[in-house]
C-alpha positions as CSV (number, residue, x, y, z in Angstrom):
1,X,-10.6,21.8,11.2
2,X,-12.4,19.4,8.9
3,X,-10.7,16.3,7.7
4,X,-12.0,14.2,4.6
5,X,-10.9,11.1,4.1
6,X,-11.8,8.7,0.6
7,X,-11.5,5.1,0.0
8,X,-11.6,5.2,-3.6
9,X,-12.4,2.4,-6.1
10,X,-13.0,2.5,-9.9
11,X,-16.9,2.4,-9.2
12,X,-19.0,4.2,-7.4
13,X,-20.5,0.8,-5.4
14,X,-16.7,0.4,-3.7
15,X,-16.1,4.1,-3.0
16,X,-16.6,5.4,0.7
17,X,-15.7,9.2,2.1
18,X,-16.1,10.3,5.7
19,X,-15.9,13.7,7.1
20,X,-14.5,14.2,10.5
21,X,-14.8,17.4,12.3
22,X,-12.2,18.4,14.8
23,X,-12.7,20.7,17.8
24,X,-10.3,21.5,21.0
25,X,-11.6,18.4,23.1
26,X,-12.0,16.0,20.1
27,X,-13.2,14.9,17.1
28,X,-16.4,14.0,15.3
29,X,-17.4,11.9,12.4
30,X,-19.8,14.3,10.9
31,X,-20.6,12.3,8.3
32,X,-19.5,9.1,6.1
33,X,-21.5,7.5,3.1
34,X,-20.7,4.1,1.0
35,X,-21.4,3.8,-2.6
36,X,-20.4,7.5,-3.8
37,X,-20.3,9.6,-7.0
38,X,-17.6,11.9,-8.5
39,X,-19.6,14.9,-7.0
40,X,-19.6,14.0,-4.0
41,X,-16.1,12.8,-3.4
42,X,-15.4,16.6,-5.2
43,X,-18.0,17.9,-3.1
44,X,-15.7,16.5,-0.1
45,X,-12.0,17.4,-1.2
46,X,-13.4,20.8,-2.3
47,X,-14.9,21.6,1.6
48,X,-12.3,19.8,3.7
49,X,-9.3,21.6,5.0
50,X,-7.4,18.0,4.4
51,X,-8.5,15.4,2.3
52,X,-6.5,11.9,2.6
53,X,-6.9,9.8,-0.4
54,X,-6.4,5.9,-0.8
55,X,-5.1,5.9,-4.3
56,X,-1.9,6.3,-6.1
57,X,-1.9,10.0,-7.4
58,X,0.2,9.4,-10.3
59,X,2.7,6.8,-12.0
60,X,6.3,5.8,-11.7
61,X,8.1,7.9,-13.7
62,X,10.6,5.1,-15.4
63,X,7.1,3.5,-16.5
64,X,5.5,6.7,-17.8
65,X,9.1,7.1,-20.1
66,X,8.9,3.3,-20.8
67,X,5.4,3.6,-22.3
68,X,5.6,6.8,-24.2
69,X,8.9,5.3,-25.9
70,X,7.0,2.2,-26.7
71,X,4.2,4.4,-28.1
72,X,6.6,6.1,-30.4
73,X,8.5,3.5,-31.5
74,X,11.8,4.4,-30.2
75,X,12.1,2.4,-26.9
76,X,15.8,1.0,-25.9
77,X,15.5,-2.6,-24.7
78,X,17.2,-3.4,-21.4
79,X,19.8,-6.6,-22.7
80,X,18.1,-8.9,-19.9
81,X,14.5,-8.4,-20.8
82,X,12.9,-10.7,-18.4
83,X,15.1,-9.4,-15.3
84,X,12.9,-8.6,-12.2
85,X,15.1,-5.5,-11.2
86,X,14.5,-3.8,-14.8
87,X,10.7,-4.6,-14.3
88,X,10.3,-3.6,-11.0
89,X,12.2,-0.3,-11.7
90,X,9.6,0.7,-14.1
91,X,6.3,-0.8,-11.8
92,X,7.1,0.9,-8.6
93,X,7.0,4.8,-7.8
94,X,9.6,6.2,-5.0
95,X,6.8,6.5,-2.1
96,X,6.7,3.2,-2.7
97,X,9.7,1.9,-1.9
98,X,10.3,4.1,1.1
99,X,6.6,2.9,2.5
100,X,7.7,-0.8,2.0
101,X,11.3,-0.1,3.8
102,X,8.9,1.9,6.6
103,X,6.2,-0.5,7.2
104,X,7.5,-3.6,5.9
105,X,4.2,-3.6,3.6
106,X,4.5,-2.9,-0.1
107,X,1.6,-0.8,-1.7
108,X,0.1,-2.2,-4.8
109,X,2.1,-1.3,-8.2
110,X,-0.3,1.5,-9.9
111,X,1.9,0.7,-13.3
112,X,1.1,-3.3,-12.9
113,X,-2.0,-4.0,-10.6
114,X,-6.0,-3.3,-10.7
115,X,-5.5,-0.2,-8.4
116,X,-4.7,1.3,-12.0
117,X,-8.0,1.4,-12.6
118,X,-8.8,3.5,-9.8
119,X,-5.7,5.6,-10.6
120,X,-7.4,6.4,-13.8
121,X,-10.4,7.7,-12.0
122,X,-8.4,9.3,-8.8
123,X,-6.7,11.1,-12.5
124,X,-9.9,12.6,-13.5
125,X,-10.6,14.1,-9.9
126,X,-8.0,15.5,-9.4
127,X,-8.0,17.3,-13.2
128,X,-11.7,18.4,-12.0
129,X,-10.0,19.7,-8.8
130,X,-7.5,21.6,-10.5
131,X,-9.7,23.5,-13.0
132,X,-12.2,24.6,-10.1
133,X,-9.0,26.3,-8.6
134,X,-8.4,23.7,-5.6
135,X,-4.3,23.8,-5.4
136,X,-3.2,20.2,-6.1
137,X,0.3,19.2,-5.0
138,X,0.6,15.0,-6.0
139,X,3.6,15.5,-3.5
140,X,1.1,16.4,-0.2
141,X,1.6,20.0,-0.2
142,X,-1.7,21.0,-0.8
143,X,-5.7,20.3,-0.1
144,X,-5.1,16.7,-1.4
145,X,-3.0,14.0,0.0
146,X,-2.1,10.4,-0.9
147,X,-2.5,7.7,2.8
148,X,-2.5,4.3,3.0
149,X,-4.9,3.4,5.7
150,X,-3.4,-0.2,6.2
151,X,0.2,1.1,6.9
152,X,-1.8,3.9,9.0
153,X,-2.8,1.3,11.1
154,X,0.4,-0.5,11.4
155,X,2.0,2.8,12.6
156,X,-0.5,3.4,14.8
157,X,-0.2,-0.4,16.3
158,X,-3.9,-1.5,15.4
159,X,-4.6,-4.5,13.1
160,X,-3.9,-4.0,9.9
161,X,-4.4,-6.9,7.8
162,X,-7.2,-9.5,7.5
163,X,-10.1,-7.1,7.6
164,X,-11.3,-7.2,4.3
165,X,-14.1,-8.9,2.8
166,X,-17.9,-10.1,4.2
167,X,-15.6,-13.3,5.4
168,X,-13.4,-11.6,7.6
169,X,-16.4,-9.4,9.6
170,X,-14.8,-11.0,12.9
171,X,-11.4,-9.1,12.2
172,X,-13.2,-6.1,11.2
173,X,-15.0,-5.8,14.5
174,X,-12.0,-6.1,16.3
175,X,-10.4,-3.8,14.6
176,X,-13.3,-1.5,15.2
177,X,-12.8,-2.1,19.0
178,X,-9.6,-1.2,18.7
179,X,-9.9,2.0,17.2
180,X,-12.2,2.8,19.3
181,X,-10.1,2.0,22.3
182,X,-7.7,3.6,21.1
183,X,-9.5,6.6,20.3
184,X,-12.1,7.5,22.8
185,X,-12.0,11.3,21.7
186,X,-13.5,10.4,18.3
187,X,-17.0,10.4,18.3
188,X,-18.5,7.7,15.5
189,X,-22.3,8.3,16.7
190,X,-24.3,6.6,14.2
191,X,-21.6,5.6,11.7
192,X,-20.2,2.7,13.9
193,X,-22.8,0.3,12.6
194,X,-21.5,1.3,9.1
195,X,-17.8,0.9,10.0
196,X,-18.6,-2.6,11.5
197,X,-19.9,-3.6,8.3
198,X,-18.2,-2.1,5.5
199,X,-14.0,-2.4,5.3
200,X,-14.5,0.6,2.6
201,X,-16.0,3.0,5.4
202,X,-13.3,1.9,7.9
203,X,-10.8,2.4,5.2
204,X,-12.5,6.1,4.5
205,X,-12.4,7.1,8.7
206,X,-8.4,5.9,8.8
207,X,-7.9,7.9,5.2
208,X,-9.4,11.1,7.5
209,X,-7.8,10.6,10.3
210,X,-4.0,10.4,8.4
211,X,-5.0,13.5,6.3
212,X,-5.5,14.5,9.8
213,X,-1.5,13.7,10.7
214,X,-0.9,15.2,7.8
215,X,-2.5,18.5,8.3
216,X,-0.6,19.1,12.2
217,X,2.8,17.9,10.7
218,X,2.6,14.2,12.3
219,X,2.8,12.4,9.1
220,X,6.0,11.8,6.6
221,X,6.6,13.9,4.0
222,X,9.2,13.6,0.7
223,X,12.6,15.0,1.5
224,X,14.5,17.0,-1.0
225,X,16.0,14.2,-2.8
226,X,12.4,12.7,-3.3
227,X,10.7,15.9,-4.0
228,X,11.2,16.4,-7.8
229,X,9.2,12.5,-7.6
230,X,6.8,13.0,-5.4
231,X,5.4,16.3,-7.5
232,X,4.4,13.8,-10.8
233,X,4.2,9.9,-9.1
234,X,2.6,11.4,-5.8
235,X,3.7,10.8,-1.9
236,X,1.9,8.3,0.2
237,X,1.7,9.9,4.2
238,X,3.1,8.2,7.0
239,X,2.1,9.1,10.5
240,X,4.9,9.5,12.4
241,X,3.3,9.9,16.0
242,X,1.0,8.4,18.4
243,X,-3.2,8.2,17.3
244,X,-3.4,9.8,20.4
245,X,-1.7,13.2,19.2
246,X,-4.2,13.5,16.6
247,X,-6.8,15.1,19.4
248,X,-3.9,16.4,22.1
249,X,-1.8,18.5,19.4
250,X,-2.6,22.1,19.8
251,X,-5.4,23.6,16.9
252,X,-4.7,27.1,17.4
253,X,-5.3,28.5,14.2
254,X,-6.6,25.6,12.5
255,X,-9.8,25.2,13.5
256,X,-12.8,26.5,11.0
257,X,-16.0,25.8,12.9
């Protein structure tokens, strides 16, 4: 099995993918690279038998119905306009709040945050995706899924905050040790130096290792109440075991090398 994982920003200079190759007896980061284009990060959803992406993969559906209504002219204004219940209602997507209720951690609002600018771009990918024939499912279902590498951490019971930044290298190298504690199976080879000093390419190997959860079942997916939301505002992955299991859980019929 191949796992990608991508750390996406809206430029390229931000943008980090890894590849991690899984065999019977482990796994191997076959490749990562910092600083990527459109075609590569297609390059690497289109190969991969999982790709996890860090990125909202669509909007809250109050907000989308908000903003066309505005567009046209015919929205209905709430009577208490500056109440934080209406607003949040229209900034924040299901996923969202169950992830926050999960973890304790709430994502960054895709309708009222930066992140929409990579949301914009994560958009276009996944149009280009979709028109070369790769099936898209926003809700997890298909080559493409939505992680959160810091609340994959926290589930996994590594350090998950403080690591980001040239000012916070110390917390990045422990988390680094950590991981690789954690994880002897995983092979980094020559990538560690690059995980020590780039929260992007960390970010990238936990995105691959959660599309890796999601792949073998060990990750959250939307129940039937949450499904119909999950297909348009997307569904961020939870792992739901042990980073161990990622290597021990059987690959009989799963692996493509």
């Amino acid at each position: 099995m191949l796992t990608a994982g991508i750390d996406l920003a809206a430029e390229d200079a931000n943008t980090a993918v890894a590849w991690i190759r899984w065999t019977a007896t482990g796994a191997l980061l076959a490749e990562l690279a910092v600083g990527v284009s459109d075609d590569q990060l297609l390059r690497a959803a289109s190969a991969a038998d999982k790709a996890g992406i860090d990125c909202p993969l669509g909007w809250p559906e109050p907000f989308v119905e908000f903003v066309i209504a505005h567009h046209r002219g015919n929205l209905v204004a709430p009577a208490d306009m500056v109440g934080r219940d209406w607003r949040r209602s229209l900034a924040w997507r299901r996923t969202d709040a169950v992830t926050h209720a999960v973890t304790g951690r709430p994502p960054l609002s895709v309708a009222a945050d930066r992140i929409a600018h990579t949301a914009m771009r994560c958009a276009a990918l996944l149009a280009r995706l979709t028109a070369d024939g790769l099936p898209v499912d926003r809700s997890g279902g298909g080559t493409v899924v939505e992680v959160y590498p810091a609340a994959s951490l926290k589930q996994w019971g590594l350090p998950y905050r403080g690591y980001k930044g040239r000012q916070n290298s110390s917390v990045l190298n422990d988390l680094m040790d950590q991981l690789i504690t954690a994880a002897p199976w995983l092979q980094l080879g020559t990538f560690e130096g690059t995980c020590r000093s780039s929260d992007h390419a960390v970010d990238a190997v936990v995105a691959a290792l959660a599309a890796r959860a999601t792949a073998i079942g060990q990750a959250s997916r939307p129940g039937p109440a949450d499904l119909a939301a999950a297909a348009t505002e997307g569904w961020i992955a939870l792992p739901t075991a042990p980073l161990n299991s990622l290597s021990t859980a059987s690959t009989k019929g799963q692996l493509h090398d």
